[in-house]
VMD Tcl script that draws the C-alpha trace (Angstrom):
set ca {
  {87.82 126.11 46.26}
  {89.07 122.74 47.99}
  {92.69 122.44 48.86}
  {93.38 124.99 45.75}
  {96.53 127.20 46.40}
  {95.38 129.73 44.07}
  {92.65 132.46 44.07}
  {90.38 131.61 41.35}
  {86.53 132.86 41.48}
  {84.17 132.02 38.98}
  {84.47 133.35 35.79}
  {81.20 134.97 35.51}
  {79.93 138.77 36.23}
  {77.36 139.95 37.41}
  {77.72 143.09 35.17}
  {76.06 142.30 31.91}
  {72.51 140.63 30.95}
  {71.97 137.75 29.81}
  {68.76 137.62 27.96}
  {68.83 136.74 24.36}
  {68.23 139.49 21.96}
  {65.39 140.48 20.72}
  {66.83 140.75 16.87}
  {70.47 140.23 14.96}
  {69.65 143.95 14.17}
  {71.86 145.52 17.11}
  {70.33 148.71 19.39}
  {72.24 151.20 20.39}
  {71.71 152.62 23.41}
  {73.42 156.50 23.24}
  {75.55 158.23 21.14}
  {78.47 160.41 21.54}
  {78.07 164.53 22.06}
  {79.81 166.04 18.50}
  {80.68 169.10 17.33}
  {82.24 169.49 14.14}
  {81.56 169.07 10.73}
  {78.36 167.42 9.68}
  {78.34 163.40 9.23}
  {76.35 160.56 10.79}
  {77.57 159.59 14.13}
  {77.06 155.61 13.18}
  {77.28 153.13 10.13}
  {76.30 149.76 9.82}
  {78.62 147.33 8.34}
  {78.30 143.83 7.71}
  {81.10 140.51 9.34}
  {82.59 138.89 6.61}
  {85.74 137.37 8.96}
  {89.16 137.22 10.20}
  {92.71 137.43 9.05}
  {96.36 138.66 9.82}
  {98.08 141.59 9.01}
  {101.82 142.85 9.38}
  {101.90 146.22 10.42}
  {104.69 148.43 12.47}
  {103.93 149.77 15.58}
  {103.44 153.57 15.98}
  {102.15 154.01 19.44}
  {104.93 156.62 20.81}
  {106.55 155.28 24.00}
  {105.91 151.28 23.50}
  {109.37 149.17 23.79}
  {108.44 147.72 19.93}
  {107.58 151.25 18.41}
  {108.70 150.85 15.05}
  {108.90 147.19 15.10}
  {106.95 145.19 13.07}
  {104.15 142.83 14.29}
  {101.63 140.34 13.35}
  {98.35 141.73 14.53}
  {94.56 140.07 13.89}
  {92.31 141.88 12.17}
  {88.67 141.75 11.03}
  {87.23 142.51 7.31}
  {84.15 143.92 7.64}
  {81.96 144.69 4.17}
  {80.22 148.46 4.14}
  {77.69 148.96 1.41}
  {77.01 152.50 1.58}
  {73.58 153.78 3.42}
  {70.53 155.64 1.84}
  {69.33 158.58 3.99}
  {65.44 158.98 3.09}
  {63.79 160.99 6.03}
  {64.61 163.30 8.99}
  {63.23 163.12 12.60}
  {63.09 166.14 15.00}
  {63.54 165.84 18.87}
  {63.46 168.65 21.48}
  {64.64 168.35 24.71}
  {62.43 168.33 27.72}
  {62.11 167.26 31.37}
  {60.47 163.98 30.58}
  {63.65 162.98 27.98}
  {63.27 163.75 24.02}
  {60.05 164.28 22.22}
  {59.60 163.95 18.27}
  {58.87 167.32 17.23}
  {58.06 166.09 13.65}
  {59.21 164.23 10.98}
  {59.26 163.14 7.05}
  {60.23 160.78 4.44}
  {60.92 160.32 0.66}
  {61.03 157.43 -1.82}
  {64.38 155.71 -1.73}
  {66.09 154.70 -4.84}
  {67.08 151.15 -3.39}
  {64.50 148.47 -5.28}
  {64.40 146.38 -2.10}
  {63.23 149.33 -0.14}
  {59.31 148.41 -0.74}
  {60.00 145.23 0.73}
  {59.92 147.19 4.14}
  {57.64 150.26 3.72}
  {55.96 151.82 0.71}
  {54.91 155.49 1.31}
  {51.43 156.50 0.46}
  {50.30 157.07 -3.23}
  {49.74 160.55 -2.71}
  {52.38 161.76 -0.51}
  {53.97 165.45 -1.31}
  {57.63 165.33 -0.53}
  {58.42 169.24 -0.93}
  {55.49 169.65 1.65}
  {56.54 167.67 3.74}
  {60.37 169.44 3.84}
  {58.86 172.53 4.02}
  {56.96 171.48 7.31}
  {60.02 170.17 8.52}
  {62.08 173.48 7.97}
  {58.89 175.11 9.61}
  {59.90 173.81 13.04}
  {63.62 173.74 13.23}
  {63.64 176.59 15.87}
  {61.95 173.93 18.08}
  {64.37 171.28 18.01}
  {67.56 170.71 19.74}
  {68.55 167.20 17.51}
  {68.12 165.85 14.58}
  {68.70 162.32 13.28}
  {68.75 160.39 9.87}
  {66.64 158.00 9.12}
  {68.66 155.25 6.55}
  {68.67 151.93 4.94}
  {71.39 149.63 4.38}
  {71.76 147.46 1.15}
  {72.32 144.19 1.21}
  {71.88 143.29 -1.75}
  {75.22 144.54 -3.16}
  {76.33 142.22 -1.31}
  {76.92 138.45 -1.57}
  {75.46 137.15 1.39}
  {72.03 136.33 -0.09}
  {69.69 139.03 1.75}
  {67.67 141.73 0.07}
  {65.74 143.10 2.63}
  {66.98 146.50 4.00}
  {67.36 147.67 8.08}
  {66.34 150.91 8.81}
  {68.22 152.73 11.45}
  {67.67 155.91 13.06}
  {71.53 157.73 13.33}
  {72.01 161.15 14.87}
  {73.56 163.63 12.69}
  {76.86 165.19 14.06}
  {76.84 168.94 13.57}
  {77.98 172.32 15.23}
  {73.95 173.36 14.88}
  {70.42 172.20 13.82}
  {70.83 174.60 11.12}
  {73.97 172.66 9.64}
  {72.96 168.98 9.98}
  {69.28 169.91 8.53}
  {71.13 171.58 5.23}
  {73.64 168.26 5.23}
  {70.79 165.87 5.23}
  {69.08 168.36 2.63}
  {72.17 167.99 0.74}
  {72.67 164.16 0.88}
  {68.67 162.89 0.63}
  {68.28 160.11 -1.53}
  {72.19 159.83 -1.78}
  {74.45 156.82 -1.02}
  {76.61 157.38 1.76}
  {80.01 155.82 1.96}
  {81.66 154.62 5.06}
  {84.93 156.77 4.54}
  {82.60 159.75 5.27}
  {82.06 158.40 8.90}
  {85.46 157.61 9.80}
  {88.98 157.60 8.37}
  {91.45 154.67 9.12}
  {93.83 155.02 12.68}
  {90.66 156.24 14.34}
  {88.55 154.68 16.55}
  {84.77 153.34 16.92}
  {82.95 151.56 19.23}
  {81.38 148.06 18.19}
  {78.28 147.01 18.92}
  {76.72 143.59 17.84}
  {74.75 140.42 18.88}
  {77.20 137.63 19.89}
  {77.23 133.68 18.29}
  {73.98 131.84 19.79}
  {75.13 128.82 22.12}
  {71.00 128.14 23.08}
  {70.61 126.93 26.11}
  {73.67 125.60 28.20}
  {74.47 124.58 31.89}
  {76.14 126.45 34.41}
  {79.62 125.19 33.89}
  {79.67 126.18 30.75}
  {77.34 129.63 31.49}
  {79.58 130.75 34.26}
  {82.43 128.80 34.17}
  {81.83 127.40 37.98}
  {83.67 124.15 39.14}
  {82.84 120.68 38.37}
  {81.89 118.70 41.89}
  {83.42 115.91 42.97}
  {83.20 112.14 41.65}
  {80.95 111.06 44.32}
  {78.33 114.11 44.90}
  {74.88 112.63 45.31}
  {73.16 113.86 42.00}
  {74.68 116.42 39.24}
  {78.23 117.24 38.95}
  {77.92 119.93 36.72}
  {75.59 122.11 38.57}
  {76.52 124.64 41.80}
  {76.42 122.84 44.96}
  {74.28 124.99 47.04}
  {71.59 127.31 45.71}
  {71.14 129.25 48.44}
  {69.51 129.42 51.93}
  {65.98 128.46 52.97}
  {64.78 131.86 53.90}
  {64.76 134.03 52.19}
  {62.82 131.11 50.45}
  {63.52 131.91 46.71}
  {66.41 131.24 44.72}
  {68.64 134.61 44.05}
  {69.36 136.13 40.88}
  {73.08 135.86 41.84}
  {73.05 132.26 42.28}
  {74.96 130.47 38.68}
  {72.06 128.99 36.96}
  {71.66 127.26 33.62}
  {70.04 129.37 31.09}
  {70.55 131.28 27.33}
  {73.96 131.67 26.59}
  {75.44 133.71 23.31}
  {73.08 135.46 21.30}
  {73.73 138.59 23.52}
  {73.92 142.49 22.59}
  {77.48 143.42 23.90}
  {79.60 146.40 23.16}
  {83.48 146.83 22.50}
  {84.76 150.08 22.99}
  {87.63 151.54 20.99}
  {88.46 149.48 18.16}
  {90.45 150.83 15.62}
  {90.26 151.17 11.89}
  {93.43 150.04 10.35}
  {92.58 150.37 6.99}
  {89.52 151.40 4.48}
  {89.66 150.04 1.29}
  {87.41 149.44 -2.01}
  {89.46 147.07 -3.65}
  {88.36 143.52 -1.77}
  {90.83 141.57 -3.77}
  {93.70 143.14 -1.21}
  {91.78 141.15 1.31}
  {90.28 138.64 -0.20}
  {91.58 135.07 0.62}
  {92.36 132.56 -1.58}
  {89.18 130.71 -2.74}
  {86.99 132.96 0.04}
  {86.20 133.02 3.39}
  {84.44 130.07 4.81}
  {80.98 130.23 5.54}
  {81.21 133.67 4.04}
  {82.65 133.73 0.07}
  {84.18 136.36 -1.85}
  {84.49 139.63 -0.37}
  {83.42 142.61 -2.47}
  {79.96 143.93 -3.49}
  {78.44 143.79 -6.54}
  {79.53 147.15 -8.67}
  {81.97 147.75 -7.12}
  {80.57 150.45 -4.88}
  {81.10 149.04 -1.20}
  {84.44 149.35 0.96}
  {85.82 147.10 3.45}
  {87.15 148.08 6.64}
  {90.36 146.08 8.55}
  {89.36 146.38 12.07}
  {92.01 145.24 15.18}
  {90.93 142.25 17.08}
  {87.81 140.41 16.92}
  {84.33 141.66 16.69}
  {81.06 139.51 17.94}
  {78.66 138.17 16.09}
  {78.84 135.49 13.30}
  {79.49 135.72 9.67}
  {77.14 137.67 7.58}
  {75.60 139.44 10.83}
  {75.33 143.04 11.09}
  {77.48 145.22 13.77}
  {76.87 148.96 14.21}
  {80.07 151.11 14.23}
  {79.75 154.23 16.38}
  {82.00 157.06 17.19}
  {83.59 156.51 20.87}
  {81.92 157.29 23.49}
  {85.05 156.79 25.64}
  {87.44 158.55 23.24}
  {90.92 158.17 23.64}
  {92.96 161.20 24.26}
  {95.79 160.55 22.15}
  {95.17 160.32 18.30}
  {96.87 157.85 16.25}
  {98.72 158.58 12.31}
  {97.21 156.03 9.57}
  {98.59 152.38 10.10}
  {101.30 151.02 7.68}
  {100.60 148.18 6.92}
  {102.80 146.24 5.01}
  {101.50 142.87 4.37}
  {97.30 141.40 4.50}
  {97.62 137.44 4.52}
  {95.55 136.47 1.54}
  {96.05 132.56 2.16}
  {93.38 129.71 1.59}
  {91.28 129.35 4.77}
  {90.26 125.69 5.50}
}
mol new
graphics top color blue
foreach p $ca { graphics top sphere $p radius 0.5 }
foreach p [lrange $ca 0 end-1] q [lrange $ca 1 end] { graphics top cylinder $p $q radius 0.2 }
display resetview
C-alpha cells in the first residue's frame, strides 16, 4: 500500500479458476428446475459483435422510466438446432444414471463429419425401446446439433450438445421430442425477447501473462533488487511451498465464465435491421444463408471472441419481476472501423 490514502486491494479473486479451457465448446454445469410447457432449457448461439441501441426505459420505479437511453447491446446469430436422439436418466443415490438411449440420421449434410450411425441400425426399434423404459426415468434430455454452415463464418462441422427438455412430466417432453425429431428448432421457441438467460462462454485468450497484468497487483518501486512487475514476497519459509493464494504469473483469458441474467431485447430474422454498414469487423455480414436463422440483441457484453459459440440457458437465478418486450426505437447500423 505505501503512503496510499485510499483502500485499494488487488484486483484479483480468489473465487473463480483459472485454468484454460479445455474447448471453445462451453460446458454447462446445471440447469434450471422447469415446469411448464415443453421446450429445451438451452440454445447455442453464435458472437457476431457489438452495437448501440435506443430504447426507453420500462423498469417501474427507476427515476428515467420512460426516458429514452442509449444502451449496448450484442448481436448474436442463432441457426436453428437439429434434435436427433433422446437420453434417459434416473435418479439415484450415487447422482444420475443413463437408463438408455437412441439416435436417428440427421438431415444436416455436415452431420457425418462427426458421427455416422451404423449401416444397419433400426430407428423404430430403437424408439420403441426407449418408450419401453420411460416409467424408469425421472429426466430426459435432447441430444442436438448446431449448423454452422448457414452461417458465414466458414465452419461446417456441427457441436453436439446434450440439453434437458423442460416439461411438467417424462410423459410430455418424450411426446415433444417425438414430435420435433429430425426437425429444426428455432431460437424463438426457447425464449421470447424482455426475458432473461444466463450466458455462458469461453473468454478472449491473453496466453500466458505476468502477475500485474493476471491480478492487477502493484508495480514495485524503481530501485527493488530484481523484477518490478512481480509480488514482493511469496510467502514464508515454512510452510516451505509457495501457496495457491500467492499472485503468480500464469494463463490468463481463455476461461469458462458465466453471466447471469442477461436480457433479450429483441429476436429478429431480418439481419439487415442489424447489420452495419459494410459488416462487422472480423466478423462480416450478419444473416445466414436461406434465410432461416434469427439474431438475438442481447444487453451488455457477452465473453468470448467473434465467431465463438456461447450457450444461452434459462436463469438459474431468475428474477422475480418480469419485464414487457423492449421498445426499441433506433439499432445503430453505422460503418464499424
Amino acid at each position: 500500500m505505501g503512503k496510499r490514502k485510499y483502500h485499494a486491494p488487488r484486483r484479483s479473486t480468489l473465487g473463480v479458476r483459472r485454468s484454460r479451457a479445455s474447448s471453445a465448446k462451453p460446458r454447462v454445469g446445471g440447469w434450471p428446475p422447469y415446469n411448464g410447457s415443453p421446450k429445451l432449457l438451452g440454445f447455442p448461439v453464435y458472437k457476431a459483435g457489438m452495437t448501440q441501441i435506443l430504447t426507453r426505459e420500462d423498469k417501474k420505479g427507476s427515476h428515467i422510466y420512460g426516458v429514452e437511453k442509449t444502451e449496448p447491446v450484442t448481436i448474436l446469430e442463432a441457426p436453428p438446432v437439429v434434435l436427433f436422439g433422446l437420453r434417459g436418466y434416473k435418479y439415484t443415490p450415487y447422482g444420475k444414471k443413463a437408463v438408455t438411449e437412441f439416435q436417428v440420421e440427421s438431415p444436416y449434410k455436415f452431420f457425418k463429419k462427426l458421427k455416422a450411425l451404423p449401416k444397419e441400425y433400426n430407428e423404430e426399434e430403437k424408439i420403441e425401446q426407449f418408450k419401453a423404459k420411460l416409467d424408469e426415468m425421472n429426466e430426459i434430455r435432447a441430444l442436438v446439433h448446431t449448423q454452422p454452415a448457414l452461417l458465414r463464418i466458414g465452419t461446417k462441422k456441427p457441436a453436439i450438445y446434450e440439453i434437458p427438455i423442460g416439461a411438467s412430466s417424462v410423459q410430455e417432453a418424450f411426446d415433444y421430442a417425438i414430435d420435433k425429431m429430425k426437425q429444426e428448432i428455432q431460437v424463438d421457441e426457447f425464449i421470447t425477447a424482455g426475458e432473461f438467460v444466463d450466458v455462458i462462454g469461453i473468454t478472449k485468450g491473453k496466453g500466458f501473462q505476468g502477475p500485474v497484468k493476471r491480478h492487477g497487483i502493484t508495480i514495485l518501486p524503481r530501485k527493488t533488487k530484481g523484477e518490478r512487475r512481480a509480488v514482493g514476497s511469496i510467502g514464508a519459509w515454512h510452510p516451505a511451498r509457495v501457496t495457491w493464494t500467492t499472485p503468480r504469473y500464469g494463463q490468463l483469458g481463455f476461461f469458462r465464465r458465466t453471466e447471469y441474467n442477461k436480457r433479450v431485447l429483441r429476436i429478429g430474422s431480418d439481419a439487415s435491421e442489424v447489420t452495419p454498414r459494410g459488416g462487422i469487423p472480423g466478423y462480416g455480414i450478419i444473416g445466414g444463408k436461406g434465410g432461416v436463422t434469427r439474431y438475438l440483441l442481447v444487453k451488455g457484453s457477452v465473453p468470448g471472441s467473434k465467431k465463438r459459440m456461447v450457450m444461452l440457458r434459462l436463469p438459474v437465478r431468475p428474477k422475480k419481476v418480469a419485464l414487457p418486450e423492449p421498445r426499441i426505437t433506433y439499432v445503430s447500423t453505422a460503418a464499424q472501423n
